[in-house]
C-alpha positions in Angstrom: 0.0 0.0 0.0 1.4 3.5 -0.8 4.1 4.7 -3.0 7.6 5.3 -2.2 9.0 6.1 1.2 5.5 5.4 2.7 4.6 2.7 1.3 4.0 -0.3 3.5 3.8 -4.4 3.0 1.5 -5.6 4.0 1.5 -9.2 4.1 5.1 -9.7 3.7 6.8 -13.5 2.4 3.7 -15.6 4.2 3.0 -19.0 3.3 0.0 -20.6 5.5 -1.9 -23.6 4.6 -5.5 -25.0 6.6 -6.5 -28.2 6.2 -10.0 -29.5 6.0 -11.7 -29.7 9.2 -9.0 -27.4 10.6 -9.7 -24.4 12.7 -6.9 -21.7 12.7 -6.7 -18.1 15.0 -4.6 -15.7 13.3 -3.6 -13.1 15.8 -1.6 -9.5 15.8 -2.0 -5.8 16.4 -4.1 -3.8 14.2 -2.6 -3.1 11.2 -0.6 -6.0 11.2 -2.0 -7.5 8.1 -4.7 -9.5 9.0 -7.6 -8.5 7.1 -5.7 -8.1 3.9 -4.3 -12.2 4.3 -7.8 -12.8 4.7 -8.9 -10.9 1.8 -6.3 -12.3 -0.8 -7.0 -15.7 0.7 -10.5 -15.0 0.0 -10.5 -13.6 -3.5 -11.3 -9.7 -2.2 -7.5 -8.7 -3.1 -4.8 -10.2 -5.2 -1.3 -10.5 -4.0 1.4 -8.7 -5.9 3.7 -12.4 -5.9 3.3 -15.5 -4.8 -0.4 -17.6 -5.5 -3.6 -18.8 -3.4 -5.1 -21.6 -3.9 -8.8 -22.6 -2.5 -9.8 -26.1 -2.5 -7.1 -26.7 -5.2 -7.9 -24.1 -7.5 -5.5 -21.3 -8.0 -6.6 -17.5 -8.0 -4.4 -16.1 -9.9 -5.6 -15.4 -13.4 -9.3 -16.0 -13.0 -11.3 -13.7 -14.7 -13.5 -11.7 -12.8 -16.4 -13.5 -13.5 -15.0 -16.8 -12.1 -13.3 -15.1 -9.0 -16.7 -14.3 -8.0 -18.0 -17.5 -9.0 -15.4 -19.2 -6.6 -15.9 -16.5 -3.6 -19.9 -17.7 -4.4 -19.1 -21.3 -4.0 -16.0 -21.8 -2.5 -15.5 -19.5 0.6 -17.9 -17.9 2.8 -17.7 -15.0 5.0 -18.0 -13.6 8.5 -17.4 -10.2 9.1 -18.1 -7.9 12.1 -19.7 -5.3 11.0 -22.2 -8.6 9.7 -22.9 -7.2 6.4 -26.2 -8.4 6.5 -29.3 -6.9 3.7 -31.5 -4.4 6.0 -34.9 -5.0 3.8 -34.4 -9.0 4.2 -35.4 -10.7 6.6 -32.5 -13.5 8.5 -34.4 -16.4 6.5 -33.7 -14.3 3.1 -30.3 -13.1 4.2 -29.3 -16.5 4.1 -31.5 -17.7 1.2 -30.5 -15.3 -1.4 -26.2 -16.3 -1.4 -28.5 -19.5 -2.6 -30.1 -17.8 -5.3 -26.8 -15.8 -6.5 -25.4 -19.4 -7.0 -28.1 -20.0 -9.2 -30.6 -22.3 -7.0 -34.5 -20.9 -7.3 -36.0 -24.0 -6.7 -38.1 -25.0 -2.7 -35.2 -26.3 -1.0 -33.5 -23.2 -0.5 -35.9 -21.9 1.7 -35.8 -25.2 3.2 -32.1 -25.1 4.1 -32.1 -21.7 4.9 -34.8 -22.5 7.5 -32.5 -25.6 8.9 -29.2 -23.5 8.9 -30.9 -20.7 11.1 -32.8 -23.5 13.4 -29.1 -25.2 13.9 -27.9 -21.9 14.9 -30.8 -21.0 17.4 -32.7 -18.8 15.5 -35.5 -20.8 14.7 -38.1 -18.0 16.2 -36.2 -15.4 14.3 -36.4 -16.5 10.8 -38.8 -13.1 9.4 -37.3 -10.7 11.6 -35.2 -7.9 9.8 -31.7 -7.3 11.2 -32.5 -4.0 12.9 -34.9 -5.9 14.9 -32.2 -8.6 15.8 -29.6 -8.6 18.8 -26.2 -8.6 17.9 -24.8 -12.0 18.4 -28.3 -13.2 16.5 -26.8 -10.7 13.4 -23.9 -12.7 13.8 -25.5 -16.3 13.9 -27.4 -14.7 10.6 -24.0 -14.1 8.8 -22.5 -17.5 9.9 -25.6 -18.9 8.5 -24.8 -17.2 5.1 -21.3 -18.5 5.3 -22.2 -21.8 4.7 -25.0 -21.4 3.1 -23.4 -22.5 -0.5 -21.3 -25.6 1.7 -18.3 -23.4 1.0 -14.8 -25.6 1.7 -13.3 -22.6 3.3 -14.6 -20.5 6.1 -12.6 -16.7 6.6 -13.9 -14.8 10.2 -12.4 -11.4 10.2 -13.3 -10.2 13.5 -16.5 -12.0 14.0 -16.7 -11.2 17.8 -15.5 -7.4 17.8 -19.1 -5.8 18.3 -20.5 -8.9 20.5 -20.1 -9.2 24.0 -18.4 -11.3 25.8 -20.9 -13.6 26.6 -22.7 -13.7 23.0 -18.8 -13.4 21.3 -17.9 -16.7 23.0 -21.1 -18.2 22.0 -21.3 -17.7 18.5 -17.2 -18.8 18.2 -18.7 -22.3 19.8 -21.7 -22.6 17.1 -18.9 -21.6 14.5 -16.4 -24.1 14.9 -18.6 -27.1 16.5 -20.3 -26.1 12.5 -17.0 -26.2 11.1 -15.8 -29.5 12.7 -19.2 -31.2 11.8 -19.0 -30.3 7.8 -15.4 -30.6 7.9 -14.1 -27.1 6.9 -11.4 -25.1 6.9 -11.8 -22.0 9.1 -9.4 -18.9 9.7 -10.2 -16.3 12.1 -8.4 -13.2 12.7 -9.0 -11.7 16.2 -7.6 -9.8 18.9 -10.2 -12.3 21.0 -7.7 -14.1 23.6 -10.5 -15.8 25.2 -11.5 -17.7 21.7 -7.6 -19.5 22.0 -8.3 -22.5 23.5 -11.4 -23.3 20.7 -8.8 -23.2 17.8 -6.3 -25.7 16.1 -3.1 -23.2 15.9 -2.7 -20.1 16.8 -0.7 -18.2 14.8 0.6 -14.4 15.0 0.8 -11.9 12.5 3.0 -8.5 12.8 4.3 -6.3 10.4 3.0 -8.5 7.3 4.8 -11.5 9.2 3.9 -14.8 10.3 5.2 -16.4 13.1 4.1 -19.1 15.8 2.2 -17.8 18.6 4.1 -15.6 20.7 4.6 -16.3 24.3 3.3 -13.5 25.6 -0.3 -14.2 23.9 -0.4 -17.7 25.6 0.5 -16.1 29.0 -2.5 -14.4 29.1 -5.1 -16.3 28.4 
């Protein structure tokens, strides 16, 4: 990012690979470079070397149509502002990444129903998202996630505007999700408390990856 004297790396000589099934915590200070791994793992950014690969397809040199055919399919995100449609309800928040993939037909709303019962929100399905709490937003977008049966999950920051209580909550329903359909997460957080849920627990500074430092595990 930037030119010159100002310009900064950020994600600098990384090379991270999650298995299926596999649940990773990518940790740092802010502005370490966490949200743009995630993007360019995700499709949202490119790197300037190097290549990603999701579910054995590389990015590099898609089109643009078939990038965001693969982000339909293939991965499927959590963010924390939650991203979810105001004027849908949660069941067609999660029903319409369906329809973008190209399904019309009755099962969708059928699934849709079934992911947002799994995740507790059974009695919430025609409420708007203004009229939902915060970690039910949340449950909404993790609902969306998978509503396509992505391979890979990316969480950047999915517990920054929940509280403690609701952020540990939705983390479980996450990754007990995860395990069950056999995905690979990654999940950048500050969250210390979420440490002992994940696989690894990796750390991130000044576009850098490294093993989790030993300060982090201290406090937990």
């Amino acid at each position: 990012y930037g030119k010159g004297s100002s310009s900064v790396k950020a994600v600098d000589q990384v090379s991270l690979a999650v298995e299926a099934g596999e649940i990773v915590l990518l940790m740092g200070p802010s502005g370490s470079g966490k949200t743009t791994l995630l993007s360019m793992a995700g499709g949202l950014l490119s790197p300037g070397s190097g290549e990603v690969r999701v579910a054995g397809s590389r990015l590099e040199g898609l089109s643009a149509q078939a990038l965001a055919e693969l982000r339909l399919r293939r991965v499927g995100f959590v963010f924390q502002a939650f991203n979810l449609l105001g004027s849908l309800t949660a069941l067609e928040n999660v029903a319409v990444v369906m329809n973008l993939a190209g399904r019309i037909d009755s099962s969708v709303e059928t699934e849709s129903r079934e992911l947002l019962k799994r995740l507790g929100l059974g009695h919430r399905l025609q409420h708007l998202p203004a009229d939902l709490s915060g970690g039910e937003k949340q449950r909404v977008a993790i609902a969306r996630a998978l509503a396509n049966d992505p391979p890979l999950i990316l969480a950047d920051e999915p517990t920054g505007n929940l509280d403690s209580g609701s952020g540990r909550e939705v983390m479980m329903l996450l990754f007990d999700l995860a395990r069950e359909e056999n995905k690979a997460v990654v999940v950048a957080s500050h969250d210390l408390r979420i440490t002992e849920i994940a696989d690894r627990v990796l750390w991130l500074e000044d576009g850098r990856l490294s093993a989790e430092p030993r300060r982090a595990r201290e406090r937990v």
